[in-house]
N, C-alpha and C positions, 0 to 999 in steps of 0.2 A: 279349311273353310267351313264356315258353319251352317247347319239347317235347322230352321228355328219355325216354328209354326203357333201360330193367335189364330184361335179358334175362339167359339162363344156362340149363344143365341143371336139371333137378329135385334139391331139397336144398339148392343154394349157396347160399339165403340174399337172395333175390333182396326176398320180401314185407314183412320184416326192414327190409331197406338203403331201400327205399321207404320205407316208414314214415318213419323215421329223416330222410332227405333233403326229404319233405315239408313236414315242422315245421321245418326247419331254411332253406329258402326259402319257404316259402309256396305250398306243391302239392296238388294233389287226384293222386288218384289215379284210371287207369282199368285193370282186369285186363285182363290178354289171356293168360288161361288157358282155354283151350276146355273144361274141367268146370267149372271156380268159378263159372260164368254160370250152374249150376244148383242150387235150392232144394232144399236137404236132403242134398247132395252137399259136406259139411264135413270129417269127419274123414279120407277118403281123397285129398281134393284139400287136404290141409292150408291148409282157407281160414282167413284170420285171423281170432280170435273178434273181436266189435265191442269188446271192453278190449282186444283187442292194437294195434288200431289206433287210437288213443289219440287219438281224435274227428277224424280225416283223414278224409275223405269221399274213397268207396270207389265207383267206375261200375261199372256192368256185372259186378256182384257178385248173384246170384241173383236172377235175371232171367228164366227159363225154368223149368217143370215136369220134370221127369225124364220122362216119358213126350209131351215135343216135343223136335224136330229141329232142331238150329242149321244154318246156311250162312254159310260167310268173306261172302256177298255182304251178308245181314243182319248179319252184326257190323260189316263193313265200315262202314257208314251209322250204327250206332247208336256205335260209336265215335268215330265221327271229328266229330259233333255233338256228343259228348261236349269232345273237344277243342275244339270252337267257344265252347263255353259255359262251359265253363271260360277260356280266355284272353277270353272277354268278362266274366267276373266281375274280372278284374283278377287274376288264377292263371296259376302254369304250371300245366303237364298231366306227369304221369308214368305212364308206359305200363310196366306191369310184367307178365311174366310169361315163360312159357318154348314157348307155342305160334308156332313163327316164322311160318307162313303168317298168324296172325290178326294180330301186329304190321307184317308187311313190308302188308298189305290197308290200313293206315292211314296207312302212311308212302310208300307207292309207288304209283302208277297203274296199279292191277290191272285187268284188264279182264275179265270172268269170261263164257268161251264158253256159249251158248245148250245147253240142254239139248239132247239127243234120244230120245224115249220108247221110239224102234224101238231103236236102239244100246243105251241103255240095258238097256232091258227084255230083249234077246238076252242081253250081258253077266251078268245077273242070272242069266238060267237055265241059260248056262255054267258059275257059279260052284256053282251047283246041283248038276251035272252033275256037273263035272272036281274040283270044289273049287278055294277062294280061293288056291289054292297054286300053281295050274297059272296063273292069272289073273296073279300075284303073278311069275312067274318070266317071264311075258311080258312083261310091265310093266319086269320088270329088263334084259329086252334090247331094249324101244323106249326106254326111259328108264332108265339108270343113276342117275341123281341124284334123281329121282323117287323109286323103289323103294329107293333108300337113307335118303327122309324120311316114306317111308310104313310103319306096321306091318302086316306081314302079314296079323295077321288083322281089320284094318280093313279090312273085304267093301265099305264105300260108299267111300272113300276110294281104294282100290284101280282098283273102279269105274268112280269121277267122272274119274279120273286117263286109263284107256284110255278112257274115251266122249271128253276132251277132244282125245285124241289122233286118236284115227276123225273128229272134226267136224272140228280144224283141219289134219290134214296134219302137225303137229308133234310135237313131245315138247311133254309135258304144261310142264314147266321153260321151255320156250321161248315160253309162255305170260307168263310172270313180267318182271316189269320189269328194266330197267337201273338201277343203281344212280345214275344221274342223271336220271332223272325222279322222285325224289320230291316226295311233296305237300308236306311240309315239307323246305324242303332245309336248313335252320338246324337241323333236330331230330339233338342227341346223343343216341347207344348205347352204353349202358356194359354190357359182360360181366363175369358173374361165371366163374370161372376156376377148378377145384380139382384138387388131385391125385387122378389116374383112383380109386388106392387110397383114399384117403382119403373120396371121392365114395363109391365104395363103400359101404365102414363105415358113411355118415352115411344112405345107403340104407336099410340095414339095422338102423338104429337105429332112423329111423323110422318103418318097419314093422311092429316090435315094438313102438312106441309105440302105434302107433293101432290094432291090436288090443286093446293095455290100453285104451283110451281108448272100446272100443266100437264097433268099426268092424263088428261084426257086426252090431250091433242097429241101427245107422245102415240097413245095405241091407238087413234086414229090413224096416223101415219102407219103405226107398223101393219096395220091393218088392211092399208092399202100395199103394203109390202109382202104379202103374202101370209100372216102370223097364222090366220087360221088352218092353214095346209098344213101345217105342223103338229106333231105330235105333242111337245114338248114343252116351247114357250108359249103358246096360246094357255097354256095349264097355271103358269104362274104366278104367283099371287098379287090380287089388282089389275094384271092383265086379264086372268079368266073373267073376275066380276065386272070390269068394263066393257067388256067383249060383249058380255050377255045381256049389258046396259044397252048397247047399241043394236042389240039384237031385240029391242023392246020384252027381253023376257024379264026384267029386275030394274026399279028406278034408279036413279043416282042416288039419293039420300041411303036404299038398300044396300047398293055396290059399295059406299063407302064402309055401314056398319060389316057387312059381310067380309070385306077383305081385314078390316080390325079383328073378325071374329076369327077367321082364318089364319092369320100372322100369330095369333096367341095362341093356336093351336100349333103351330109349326113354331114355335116360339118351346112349348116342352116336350116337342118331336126332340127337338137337338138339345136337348140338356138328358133329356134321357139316353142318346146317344156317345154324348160326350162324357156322362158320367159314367158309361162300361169303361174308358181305358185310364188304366190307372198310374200309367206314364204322365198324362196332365198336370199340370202343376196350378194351381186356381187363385188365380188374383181379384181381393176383393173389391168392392167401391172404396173400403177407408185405406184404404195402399196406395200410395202416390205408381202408380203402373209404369211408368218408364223407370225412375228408379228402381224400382221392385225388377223386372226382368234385367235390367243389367247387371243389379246384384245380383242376381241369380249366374245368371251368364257368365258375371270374372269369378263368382265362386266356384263353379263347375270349373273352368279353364285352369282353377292356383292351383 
């Protein structure tokens, strides 16, 4: 059975082309979007309605409360069961999504350093202190490549990154595997590919979409659901700026521009993530993409 993973920036079409290659070989799907793992968290994580997904079974698709905390180390294990169970159903597995630490945890031998509450909890009251900025521009001179896959103002991320740094001696990165120790070494990566410009616009479209679509009264709801006690989804992008909309610190007309500013930034967080591994296989816009990955795929199998 196969393991096949579409990856890409935010926008290209990645939940789409899944779908599509699922019914077309016989695939379950598992997300590996770090927000679609949470209940109620749909219109800004453009997760697919259950008719878009046209009865492909969907893993680790709202799985968590907005008001708990994920760890790569729990997706890691709930994922990759997921893969077990599916290639024991007689299925491949397609691993879709655009968060690269949650896919590289599934396919690579991550080994995930031991907490420390002292490191930790200093780090914490630093960022208190100095602000996540000052934390953030240290990060970028122990770790470059780091601090280029981390968002700023991701304070636990930020965090987790220098405390792994102070336990092991390393850059956070040099934590991360070789590209030849993967768990599957058979598993294909297909990227989705667009024009920076073009990537853009398709941003921006649907940002203005999912405002028509409700996206206020979504985190209203989750808002009332506890989103703020959370570490994690309150940080998200368009959930933070709305949050802060209703908090009267930023108008709507701002929370809109700001989440568009936002998503373009994290927009070439994961292309520069995805462009380190060099296992990827990158499909552009003029490639018809379904035929392009299954020619890829009976070519690899002759």
């Amino acid at each position: 059975m196969k393991t096949i993973v579409i990856c890409g920036a935010t926008a290209t079409g990645k939940s789409d082309l899944a779908v599509e290659l699922a019914k077309e070989i016989g695939a379950e799907i598992i997300n590996a979007d770090s927000m679609q793992i949470y209940r109620g968290m749909d219109i800004g994580t453009a997760k697919l309605s259950i008719e878009e997904r046209q009865g492909i079974a969907h893993h680790l698709l709202d799985v968590l409360d907005v008001n708990q905390d994920a760890t790569v180390a729990w997706y890691q294990e709930l994922a990759r069961k997921a893969v077990t169970e599916i290639h024991g159903a007689g299925k491949h597995a397609i691993i879709v999504g655009g968060t690269g630490l949650y896919i590289k945890s599934i396919l690579d031998d991550l080994n995930f350093p031991d907490t420390d509450a002292q490191i930790r909890q200093r780090l914490t009251e630093e960022a208190k202190l100095f602000g996540i900025v000052s934390l953030f521009e240290r990060l970028s001179q122990l770790d470059p490549a780091a601090a280029a896959a981390i968002d700023v103002q991701n304070e636990r991320r930020v965090i987790r990154a220098l405390e792994v740094i102070e336990i092991t001696g390393k850059p956070f990165t040099a934590n991360l595997p070789r590209e030849d120790s993967s768990r599957y070494p058979d598993a294909m990566q297909f990227g989705l590919v667009m024009d920076r410009a073009e990537l853009g616009a398709r941003v921006e479209t649907r940002i203005d979409r999912m405002w028509e679509q409700g996206f206020v009264n979504e985190v209203d709801s989750l808002i009332s659901k506890g989103i703020n006690e959370a570490t994690t989804a309150r940080r998200a992008l368009g959930y933070a700026q709305i949050i802060a909309m209703r908090a009267r610190e930023i108008s709507e007309t701002a929370a809109i521009e700001d989440t568009k500013r936002a998503t373009r930034q994290y927009v070439r967080r994961q292309e520069t993530w995805f462009s380190r591994d060099a296992r990827i296989q990158w499909i552009s816009p003029s490639q018809p993409r379904l035929e392009t990955v299954m020619m890829k795929i009976n070519s690899a199998a002759s």
